[in-house]
MIROLO-127156 format. One line per field, with one value per residue: residue number from 0; residue in three letters; x, y, z of N, C-alpha, C in turn. Coordinates in Angstrom, 1 decimal. Example, Ala and Ser with C-alpha at 12.3 -4.5 7.8 and 13.67 -1.06 7.14 Angstrom:
# residues 2
num 0;1
residu ala;ser
nu 13.2;12.8
nv -5.7;-2.2
nw 7.8;7.1
cau 12.3;13.7
cav -4.5;-1.1
caw 7.8;7.1
cu 13.2;12.9
cv -3.3;0.0
cw 7.8;7.9
This chain:
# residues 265
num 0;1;2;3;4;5;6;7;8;9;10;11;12;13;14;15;16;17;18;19;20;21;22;23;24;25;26;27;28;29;30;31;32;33;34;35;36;37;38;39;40;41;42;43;44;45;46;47;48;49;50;51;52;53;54;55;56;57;58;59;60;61;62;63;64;65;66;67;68;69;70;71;72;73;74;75;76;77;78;79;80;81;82;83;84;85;86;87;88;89;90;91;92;93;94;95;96;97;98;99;100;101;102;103;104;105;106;107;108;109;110;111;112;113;114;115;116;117;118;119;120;121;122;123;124;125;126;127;128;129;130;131;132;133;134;135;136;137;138;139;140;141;142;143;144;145;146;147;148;149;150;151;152;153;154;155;156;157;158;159;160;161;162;163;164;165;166;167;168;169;170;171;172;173;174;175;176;177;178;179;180;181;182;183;184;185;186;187;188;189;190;191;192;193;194;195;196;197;198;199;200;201;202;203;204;205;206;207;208;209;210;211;212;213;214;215;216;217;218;219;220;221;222;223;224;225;226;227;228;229;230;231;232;233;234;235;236;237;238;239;240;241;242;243;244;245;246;247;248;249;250;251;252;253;254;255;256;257;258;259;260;261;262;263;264
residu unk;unk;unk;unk;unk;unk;unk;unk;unk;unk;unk;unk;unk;unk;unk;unk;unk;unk;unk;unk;unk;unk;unk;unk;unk;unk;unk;unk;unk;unk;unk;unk;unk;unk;unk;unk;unk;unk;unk;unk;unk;unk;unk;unk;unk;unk;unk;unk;unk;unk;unk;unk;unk;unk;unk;unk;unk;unk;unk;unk;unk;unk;unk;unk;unk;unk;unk;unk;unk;unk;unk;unk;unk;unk;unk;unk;unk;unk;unk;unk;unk;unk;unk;unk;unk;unk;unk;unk;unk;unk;unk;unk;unk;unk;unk;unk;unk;unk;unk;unk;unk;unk;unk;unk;unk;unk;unk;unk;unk;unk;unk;unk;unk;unk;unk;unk;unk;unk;unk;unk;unk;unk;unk;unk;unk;unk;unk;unk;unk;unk;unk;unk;unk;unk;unk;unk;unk;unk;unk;unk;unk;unk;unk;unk;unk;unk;unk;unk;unk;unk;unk;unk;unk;unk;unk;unk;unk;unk;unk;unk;unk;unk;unk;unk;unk;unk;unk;unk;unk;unk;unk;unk;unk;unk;unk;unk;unk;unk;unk;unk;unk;unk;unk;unk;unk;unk;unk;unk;unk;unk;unk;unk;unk;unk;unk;unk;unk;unk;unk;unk;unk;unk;unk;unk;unk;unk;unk;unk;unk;unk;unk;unk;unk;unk;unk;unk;unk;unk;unk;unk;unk;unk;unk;unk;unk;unk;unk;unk;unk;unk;unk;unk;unk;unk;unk;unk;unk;unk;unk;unk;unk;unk;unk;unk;unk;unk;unk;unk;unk;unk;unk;unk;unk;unk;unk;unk;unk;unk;unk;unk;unk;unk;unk;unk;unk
nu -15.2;-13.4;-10.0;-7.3;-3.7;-2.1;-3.4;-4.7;-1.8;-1.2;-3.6;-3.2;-0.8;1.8;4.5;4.0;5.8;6.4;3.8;3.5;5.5;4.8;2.1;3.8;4.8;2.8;1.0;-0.7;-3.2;-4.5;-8.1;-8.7;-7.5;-6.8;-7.6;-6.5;-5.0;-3.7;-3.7;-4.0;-5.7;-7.4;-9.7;-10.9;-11.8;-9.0;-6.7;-6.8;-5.5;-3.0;-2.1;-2.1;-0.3;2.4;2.5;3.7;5.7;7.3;7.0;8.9;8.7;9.0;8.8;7.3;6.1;4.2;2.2;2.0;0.4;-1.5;-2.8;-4.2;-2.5;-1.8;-1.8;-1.2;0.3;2.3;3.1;4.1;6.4;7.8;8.2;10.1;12.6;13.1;13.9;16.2;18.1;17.4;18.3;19.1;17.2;14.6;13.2;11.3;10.0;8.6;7.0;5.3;4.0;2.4;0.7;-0.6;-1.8;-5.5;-7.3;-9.0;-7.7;-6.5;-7.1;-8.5;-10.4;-12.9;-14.3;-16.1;-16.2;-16.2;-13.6;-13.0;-12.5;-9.5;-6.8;-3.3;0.0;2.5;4.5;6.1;7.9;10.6;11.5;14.1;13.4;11.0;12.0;13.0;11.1;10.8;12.7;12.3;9.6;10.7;12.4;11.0;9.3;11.0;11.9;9.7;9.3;10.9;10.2;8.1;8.3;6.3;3.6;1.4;0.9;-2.6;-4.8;-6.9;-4.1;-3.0;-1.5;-0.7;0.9;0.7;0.6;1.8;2.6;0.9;0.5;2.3;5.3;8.5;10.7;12.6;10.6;7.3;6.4;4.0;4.0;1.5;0.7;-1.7;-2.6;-2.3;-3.0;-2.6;1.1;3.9;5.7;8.1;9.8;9.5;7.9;4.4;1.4;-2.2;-5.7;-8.0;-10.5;-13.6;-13.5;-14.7;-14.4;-13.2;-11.8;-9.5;-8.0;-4.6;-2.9;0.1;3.5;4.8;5.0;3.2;1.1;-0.5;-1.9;-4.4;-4.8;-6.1;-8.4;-9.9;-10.1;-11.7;-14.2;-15.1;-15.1;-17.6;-19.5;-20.2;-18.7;-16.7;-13.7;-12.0;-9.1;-6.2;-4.7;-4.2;-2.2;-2.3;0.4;-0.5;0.6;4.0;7.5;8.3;6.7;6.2;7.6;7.4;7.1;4.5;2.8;2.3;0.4;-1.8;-3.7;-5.4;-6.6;-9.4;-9.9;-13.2;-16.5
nv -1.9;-4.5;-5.6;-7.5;-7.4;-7.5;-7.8;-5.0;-3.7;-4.6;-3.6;-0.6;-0.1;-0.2;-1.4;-4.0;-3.7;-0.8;0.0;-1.0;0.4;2.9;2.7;2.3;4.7;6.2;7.1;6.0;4.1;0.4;-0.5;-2.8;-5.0;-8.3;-9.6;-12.5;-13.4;-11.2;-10.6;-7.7;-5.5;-3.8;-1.1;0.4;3.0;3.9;4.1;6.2;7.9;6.7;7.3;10.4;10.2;9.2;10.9;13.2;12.9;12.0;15.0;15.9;16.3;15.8;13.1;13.9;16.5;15.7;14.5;16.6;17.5;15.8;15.8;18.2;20.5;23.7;23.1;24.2;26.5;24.9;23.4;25.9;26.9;24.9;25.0;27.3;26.7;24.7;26.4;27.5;25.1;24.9;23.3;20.9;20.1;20.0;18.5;17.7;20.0;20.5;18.0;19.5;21.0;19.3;18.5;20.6;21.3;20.9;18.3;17.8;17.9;15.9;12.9;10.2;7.3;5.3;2.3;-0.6;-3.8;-6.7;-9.0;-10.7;-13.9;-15.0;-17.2;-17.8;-16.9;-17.5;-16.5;-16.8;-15.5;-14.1;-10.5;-7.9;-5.3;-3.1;-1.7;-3.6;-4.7;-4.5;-5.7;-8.6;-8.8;-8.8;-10.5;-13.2;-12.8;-13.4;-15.8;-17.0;-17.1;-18.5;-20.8;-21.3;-20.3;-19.6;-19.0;-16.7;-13.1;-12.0;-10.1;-7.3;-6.2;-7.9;-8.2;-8.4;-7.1;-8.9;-9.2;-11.5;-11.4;-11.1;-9.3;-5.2;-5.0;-3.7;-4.8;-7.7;-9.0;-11.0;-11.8;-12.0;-12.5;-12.1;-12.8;-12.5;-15.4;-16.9;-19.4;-22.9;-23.5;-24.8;-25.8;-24.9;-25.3;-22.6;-21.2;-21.4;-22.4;-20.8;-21.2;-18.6;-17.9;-16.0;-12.7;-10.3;-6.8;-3.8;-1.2;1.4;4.0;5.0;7.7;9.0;9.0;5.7;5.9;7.5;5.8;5.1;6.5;6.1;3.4;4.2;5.7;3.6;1.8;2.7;3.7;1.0;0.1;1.8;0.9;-1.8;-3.9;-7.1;-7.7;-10.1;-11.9;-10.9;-7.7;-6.0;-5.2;-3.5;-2.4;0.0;2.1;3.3;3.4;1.9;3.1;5.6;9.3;10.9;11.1;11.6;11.1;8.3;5.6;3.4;0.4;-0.6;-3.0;-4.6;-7.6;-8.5;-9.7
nw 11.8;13.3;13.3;13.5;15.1;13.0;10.5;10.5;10.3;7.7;5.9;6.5;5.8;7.5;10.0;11.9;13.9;14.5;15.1;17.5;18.5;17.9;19.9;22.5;23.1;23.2;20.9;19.6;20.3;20.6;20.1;21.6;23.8;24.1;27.5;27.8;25.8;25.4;22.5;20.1;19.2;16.6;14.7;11.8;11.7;13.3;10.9;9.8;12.0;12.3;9.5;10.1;11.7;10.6;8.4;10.0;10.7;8.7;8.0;9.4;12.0;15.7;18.0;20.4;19.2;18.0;19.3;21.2;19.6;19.0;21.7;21.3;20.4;18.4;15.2;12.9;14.1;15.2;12.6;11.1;12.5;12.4;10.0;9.6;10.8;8.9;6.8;7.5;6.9;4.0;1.8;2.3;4.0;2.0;1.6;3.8;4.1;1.5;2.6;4.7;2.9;1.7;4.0;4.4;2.6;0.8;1.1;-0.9;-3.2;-4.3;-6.3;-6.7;-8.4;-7.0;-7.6;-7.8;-8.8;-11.2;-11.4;-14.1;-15.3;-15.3;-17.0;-15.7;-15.0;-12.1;-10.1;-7.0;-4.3;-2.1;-1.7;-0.7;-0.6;-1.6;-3.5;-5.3;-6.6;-9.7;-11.2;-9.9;-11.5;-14.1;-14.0;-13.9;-15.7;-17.7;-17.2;-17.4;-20.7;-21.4;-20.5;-21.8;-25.1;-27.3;-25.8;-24.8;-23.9;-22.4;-24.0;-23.5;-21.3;-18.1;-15.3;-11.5;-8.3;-5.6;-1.9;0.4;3.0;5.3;6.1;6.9;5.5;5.3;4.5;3.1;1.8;1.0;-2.1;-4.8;-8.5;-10.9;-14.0;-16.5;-19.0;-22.6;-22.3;-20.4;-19.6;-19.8;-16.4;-13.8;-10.7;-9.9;-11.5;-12.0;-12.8;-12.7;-12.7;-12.1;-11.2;-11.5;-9.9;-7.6;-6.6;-4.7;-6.2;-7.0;-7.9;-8.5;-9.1;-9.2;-6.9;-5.6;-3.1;-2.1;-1.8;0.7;1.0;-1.0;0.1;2.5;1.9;0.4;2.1;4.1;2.0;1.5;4.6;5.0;3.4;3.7;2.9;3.0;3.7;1.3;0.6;0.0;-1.0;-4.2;-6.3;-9.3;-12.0;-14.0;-15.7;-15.8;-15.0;-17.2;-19.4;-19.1;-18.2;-16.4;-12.8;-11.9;-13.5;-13.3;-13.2;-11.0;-10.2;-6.9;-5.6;-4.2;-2.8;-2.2;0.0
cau -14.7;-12.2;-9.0;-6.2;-3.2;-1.0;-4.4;-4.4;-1.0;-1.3;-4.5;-2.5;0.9;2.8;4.9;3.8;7.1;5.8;2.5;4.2;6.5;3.6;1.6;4.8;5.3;1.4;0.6;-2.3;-3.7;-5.4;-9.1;-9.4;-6.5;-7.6;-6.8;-5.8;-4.2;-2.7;-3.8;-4.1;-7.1;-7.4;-10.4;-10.9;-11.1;-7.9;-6.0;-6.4;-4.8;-1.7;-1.7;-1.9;1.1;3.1;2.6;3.9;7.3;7.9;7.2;10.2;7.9;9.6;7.2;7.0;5.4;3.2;2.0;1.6;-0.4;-2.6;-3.4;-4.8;-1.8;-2.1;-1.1;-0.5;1.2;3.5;4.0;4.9;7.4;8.6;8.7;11.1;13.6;13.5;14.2;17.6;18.9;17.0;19.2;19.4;16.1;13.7;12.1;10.8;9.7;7.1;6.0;4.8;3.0;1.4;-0.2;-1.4;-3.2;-6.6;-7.1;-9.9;-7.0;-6.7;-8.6;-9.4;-11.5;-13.5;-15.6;-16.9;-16.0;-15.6;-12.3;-12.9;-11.6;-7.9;-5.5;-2.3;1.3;2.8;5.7;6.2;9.4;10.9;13.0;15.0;12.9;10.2;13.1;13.4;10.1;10.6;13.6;11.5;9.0;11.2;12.8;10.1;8.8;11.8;12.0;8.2;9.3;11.8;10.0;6.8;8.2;5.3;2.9;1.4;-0.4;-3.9;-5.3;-6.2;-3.1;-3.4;-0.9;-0.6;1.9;0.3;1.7;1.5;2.8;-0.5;0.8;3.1;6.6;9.1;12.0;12.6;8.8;6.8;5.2;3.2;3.9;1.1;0.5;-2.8;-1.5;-3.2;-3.5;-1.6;2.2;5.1;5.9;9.1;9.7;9.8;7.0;3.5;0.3;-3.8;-7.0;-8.3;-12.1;-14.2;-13.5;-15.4;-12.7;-13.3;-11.0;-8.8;-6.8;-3.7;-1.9;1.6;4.4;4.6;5.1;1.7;-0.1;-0.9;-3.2;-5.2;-5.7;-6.6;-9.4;-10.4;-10.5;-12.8;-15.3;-15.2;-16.3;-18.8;-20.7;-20.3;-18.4;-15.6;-12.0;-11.7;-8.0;-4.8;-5.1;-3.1;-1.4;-1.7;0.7;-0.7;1.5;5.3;9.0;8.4;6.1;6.3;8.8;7.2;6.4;3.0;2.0;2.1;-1.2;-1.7;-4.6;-5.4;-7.8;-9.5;-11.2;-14.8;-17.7
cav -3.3;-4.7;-6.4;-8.5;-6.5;-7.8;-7.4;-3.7;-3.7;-4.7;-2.5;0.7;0.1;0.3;-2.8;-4.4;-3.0;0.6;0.1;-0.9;1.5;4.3;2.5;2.4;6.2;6.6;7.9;5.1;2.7;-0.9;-0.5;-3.5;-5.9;-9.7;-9.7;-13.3;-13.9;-10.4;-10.0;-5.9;-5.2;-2.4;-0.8;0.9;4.1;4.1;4.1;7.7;8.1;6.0;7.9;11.1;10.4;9.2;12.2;14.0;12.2;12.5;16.5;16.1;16.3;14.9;12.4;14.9;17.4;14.9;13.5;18.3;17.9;14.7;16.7;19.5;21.9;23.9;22.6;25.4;27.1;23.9;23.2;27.1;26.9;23.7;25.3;28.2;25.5;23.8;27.6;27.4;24.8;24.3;22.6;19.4;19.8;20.6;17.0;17.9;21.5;19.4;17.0;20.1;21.6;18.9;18.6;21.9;21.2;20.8;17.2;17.8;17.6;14.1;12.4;8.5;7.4;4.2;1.3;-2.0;-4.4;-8.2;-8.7;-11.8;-15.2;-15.2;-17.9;-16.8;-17.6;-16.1;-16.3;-15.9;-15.1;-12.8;-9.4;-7.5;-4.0;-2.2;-1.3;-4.8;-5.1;-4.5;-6.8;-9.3;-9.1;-8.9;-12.4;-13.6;-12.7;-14.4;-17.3;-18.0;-16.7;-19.2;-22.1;-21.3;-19.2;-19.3;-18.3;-14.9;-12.5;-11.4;-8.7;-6.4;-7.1;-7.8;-8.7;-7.6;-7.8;-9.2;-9.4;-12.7;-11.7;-10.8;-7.7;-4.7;-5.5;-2.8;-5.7;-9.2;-8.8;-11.9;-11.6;-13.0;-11.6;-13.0;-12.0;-13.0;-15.5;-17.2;-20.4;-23.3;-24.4;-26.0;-25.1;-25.1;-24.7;-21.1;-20.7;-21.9;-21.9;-21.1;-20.6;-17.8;-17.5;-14.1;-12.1;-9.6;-6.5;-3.0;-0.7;2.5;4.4;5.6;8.5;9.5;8.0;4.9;6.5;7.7;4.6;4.9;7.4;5.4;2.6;4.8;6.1;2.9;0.8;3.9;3.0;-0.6;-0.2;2.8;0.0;-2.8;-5.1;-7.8;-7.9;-11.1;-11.9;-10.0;-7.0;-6.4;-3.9;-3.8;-1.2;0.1;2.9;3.5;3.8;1.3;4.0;6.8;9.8;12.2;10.4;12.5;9.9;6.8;5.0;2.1;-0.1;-1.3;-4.0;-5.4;-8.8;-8.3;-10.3
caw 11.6;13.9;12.7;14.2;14.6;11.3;9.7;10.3;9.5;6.0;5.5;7.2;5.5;8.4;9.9;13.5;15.5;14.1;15.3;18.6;18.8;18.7;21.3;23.9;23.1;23.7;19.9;19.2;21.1;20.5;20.4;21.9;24.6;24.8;28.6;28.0;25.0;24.9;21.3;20.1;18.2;16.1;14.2;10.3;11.8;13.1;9.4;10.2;13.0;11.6;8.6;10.3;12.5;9.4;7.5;10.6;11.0;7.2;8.0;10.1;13.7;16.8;18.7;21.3;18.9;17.2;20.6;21.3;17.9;19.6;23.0;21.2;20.0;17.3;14.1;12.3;14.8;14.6;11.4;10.4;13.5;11.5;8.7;10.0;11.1;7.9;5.9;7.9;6.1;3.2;0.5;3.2;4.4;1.0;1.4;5.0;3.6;1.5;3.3;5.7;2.3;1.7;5.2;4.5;1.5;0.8;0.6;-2.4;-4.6;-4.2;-7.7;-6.7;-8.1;-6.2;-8.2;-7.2;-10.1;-11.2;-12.5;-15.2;-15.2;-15.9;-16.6;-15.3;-14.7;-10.7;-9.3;-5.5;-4.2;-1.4;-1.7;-0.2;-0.3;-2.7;-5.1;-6.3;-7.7;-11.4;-11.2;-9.7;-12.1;-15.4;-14.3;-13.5;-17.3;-18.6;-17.0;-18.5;-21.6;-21.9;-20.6;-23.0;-25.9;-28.1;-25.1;-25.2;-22.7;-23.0;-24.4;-23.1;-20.4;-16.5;-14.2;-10.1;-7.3;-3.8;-0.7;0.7;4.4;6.3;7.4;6.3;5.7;4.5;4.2;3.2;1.8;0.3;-3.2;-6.0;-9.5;-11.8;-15.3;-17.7;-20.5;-23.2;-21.7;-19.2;-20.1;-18.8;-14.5;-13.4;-9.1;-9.7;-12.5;-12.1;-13.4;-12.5;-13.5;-11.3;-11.2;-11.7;-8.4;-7.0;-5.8;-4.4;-6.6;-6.3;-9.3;-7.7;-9.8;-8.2;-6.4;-5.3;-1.6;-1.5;-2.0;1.5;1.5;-1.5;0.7;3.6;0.9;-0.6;3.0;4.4;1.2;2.0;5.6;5.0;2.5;4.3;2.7;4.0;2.7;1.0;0.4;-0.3;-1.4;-5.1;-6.8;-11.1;-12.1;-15.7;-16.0;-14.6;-15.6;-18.5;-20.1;-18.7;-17.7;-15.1;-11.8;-11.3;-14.7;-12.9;-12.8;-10.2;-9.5;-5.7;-5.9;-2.8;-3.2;-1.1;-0.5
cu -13.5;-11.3;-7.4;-4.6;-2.2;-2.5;-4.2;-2.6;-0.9;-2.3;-3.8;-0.9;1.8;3.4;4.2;4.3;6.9;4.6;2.9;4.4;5.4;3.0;2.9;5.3;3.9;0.8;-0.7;-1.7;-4.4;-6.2;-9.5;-8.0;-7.2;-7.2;-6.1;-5.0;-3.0;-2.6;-4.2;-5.1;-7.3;-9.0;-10.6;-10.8;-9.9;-6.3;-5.7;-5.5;-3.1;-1.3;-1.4;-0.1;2.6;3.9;3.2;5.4;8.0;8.0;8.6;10.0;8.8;8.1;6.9;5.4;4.2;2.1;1.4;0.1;-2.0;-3.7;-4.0;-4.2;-2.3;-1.2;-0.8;0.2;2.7;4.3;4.5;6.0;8.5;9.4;10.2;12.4;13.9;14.3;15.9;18.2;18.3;17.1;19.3;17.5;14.4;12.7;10.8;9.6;8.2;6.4;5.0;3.4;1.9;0.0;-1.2;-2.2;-4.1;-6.2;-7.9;-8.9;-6.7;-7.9;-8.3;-10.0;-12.1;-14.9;-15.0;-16.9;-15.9;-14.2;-12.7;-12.0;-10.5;-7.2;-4.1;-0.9;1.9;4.0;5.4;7.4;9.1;11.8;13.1;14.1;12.0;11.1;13.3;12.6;10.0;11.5;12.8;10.4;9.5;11.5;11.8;9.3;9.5;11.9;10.6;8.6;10.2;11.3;8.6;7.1;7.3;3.8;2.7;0.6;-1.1;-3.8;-6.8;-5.2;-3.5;-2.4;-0.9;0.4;0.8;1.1;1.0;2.1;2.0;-0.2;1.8;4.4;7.7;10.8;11.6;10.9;8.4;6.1;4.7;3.5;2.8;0.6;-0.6;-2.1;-3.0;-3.8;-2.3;-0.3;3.0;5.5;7.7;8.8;9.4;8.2;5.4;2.7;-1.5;-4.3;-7.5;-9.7;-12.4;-14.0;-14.0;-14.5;-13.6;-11.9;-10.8;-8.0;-6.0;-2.8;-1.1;2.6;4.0;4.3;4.0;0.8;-0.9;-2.4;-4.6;-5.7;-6.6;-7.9;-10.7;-11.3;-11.8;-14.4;-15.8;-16.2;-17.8;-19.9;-21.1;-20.1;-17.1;-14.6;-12.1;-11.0;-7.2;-5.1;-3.5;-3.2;-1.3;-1.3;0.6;0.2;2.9;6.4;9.0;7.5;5.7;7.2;8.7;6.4;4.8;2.2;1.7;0.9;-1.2;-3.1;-5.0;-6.8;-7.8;-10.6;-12.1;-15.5;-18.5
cv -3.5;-5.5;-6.4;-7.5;-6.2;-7.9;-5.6;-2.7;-3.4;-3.4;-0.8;1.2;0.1;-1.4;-2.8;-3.5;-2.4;0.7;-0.3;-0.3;2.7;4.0;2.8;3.8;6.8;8.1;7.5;4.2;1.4;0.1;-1.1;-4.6;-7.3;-9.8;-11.0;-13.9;-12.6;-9.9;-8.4;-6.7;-4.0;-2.3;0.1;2.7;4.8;4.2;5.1;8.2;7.9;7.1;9.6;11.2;9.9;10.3;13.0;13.9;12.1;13.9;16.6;16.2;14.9;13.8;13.0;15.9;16.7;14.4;15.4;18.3;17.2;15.7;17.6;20.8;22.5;23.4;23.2;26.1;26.4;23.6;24.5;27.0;26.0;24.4;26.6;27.8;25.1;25.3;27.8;26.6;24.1;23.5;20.8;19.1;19.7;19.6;17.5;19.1;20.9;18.9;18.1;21.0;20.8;18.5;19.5;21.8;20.8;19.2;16.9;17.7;16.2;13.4;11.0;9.1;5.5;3.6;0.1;-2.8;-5.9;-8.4;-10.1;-12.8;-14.9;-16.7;-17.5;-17.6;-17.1;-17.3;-15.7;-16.1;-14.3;-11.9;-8.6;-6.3;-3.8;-2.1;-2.8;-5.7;-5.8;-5.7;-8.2;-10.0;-9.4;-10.3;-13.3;-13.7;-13.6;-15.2;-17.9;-18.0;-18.1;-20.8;-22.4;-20.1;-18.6;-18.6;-16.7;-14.6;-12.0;-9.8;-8.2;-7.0;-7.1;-8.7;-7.4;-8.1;-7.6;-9.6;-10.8;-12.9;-12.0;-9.6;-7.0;-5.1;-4.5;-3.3;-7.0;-9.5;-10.1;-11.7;-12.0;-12.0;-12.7;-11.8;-13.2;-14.5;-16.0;-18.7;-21.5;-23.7;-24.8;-25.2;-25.8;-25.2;-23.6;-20.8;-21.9;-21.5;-21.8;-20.6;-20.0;-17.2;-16.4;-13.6;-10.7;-8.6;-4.8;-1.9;0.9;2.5;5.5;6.1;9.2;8.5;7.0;5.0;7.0;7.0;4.3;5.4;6.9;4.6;3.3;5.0;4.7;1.4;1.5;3.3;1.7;-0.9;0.8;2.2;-1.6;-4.4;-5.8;-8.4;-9.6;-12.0;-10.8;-9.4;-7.0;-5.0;-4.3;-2.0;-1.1;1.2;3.4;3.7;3.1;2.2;5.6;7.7;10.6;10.9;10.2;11.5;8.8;6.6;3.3;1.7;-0.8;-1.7;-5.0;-6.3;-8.3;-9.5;-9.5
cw 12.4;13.4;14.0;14.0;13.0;10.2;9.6;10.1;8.3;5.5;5.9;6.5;6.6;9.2;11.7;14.3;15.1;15.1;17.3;19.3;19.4;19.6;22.4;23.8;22.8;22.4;19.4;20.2;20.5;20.7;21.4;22.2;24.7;26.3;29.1;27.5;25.0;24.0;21.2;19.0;17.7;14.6;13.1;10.8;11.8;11.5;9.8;10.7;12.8;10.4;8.8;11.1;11.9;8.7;8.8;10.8;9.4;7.2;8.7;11.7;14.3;16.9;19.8;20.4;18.5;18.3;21.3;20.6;18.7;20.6;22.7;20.7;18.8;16.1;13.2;12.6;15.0;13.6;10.8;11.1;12.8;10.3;8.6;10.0;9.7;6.8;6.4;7.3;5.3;2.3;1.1;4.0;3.6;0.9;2.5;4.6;3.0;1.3;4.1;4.3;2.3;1.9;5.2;3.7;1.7;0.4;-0.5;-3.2;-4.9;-5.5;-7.4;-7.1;-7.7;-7.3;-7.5;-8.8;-10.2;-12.1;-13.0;-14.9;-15.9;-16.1;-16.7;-14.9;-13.4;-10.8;-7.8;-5.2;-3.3;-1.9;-1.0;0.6;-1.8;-4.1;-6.1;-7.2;-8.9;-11.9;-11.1;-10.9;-14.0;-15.5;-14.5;-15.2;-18.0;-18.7;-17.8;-19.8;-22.4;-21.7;-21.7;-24.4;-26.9;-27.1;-24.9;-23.9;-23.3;-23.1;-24.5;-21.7;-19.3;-15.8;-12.7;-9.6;-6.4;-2.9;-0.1;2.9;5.7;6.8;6.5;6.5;4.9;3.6;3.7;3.0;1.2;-0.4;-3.7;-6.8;-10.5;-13.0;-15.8;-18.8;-21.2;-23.1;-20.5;-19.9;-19.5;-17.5;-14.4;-11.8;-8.8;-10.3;-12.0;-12.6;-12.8;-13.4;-11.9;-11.7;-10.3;-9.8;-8.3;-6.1;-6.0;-5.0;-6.3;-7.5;-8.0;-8.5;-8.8;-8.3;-5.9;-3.4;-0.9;-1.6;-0.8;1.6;0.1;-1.1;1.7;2.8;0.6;0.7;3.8;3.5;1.2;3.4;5.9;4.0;2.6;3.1;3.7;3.1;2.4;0.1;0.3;-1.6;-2.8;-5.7;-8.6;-11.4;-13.5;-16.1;-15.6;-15.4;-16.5;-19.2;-20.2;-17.8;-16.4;-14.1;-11.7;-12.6;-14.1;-12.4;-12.2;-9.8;-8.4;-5.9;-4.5;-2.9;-2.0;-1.5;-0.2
């Protein structure tokens, strides 16, 4: 499946000027140059590729080496060499260390797991808004609780609960991001500028359980967009994030349970 380059963007995690950058330092390429518009075109395979050269620059790899890695080097031979370097000053480097285990691992440890579902009619209260960076999520979404709270205080959320954050940019954005917070309720009530209300009929969404950090969510879409085009469906809308488990309920990172939900037809 081919996609527009701020489409593979968004699907890839990674922002435009990234995706740039590696092409003008000959890490990936377009699939596909319009020779008149100039548009880049990129294809589902590639995820891979992105996500490989990711995980290589979080190991702490130059773009030299990563670009060694491309051509054919050995990758073992590399990343222990890495890893030698990193044993010298470990106490400053212990992140780098592993990211390179990681790499090493078997990726069978990896538990997605992938269903095909209708998520049920909701009616629902969102919020869209911009911020700053990732960190300002929960913030985001507490006001965002309040402010309904206060303009409907007898209004309840359903049960069982469902709210998601979606990105509303078309593409990855690591700054200054555009969201939607919407939460389930029990029916429509008063809108402010900020607060609004729908009715959101049954949608049809390609799912993904994502236990971990939030930092590895990449490699869930990479998973979940793979299953998508190996069954031939077609992304349809913005892709959403419901996080059922996290710092409001739980203490150890390795607990947090996230659902990526990709509308399809």
């Amino acid at each position: 499946m081919i996609y527009k380059i701020g489409e593979f963007s968004m699907i890839s995690k990674t922002t435009v000027k990234t995706l740039r950058f590696y092409e003008e330092k000959g890490l990936i390429k377009p699939r596909e140059v319009d020779k008149f518009t100039g548009y880049r075109y990129y294809d589902s395979e590639q995820i891979s590729e992105v996500s490989e050269i990711i995980s290589y620059r979080e190991a702490g790899l130059s773009l030299k080496e990563i670009k060694e890695i491309k051509n054919g080097g050995n990758l073992a031979e590399i990343l222990e060499n890495k890893r030698k370097d990193i044993g010298n000053s470990i106490e400053t480097c212990i992140n780098q260390l592993a990211r390179i285990d990681k790499i090493l691992k078997e990726q069978a440890n990896m538990q997605n797991k992938i269903t095909v579902k209708t998520i049920p009619e909701h009616t629902l209260f969102y919020k869209d808004g911009v911020i700053k960076n990732f960190g300002e999520i929960v913030n985001f979404v507490l006001v965002a609780g309040s402010e309904c709270a206060m303009l409907n205080p007898t209004l309840k959320c359903t049960l069982p609960d469902y709210c998601y954050i979606s990105y509303l940019d078309g593409e990855y954005k690591d700054k200054d991001i555009k969201i939607r917070y919407a939460q389930a309720v029990e029916g429509i009530g008063k809108e402010n500028e900020h607060i609004k209300f729908m009715i959101e009929k049954p949608l049809r969404a390609v799912c993904i359980e994502h236990r971990g950090a939030y930092e590895n969510l990449r490699e869930s879409y990479k998973a979940v967009m793979k299953y998508i085009d190996d069954n031939g469906f077609k992304v349809n809308g913005y892709p959403r994030e419901q996080y059922i488990d996290g710092v409001w309920n739980k203490t150890k990172v390795e607990d947090y349970l996230t659902e990526i939900q990709i509308p399809v037809e």
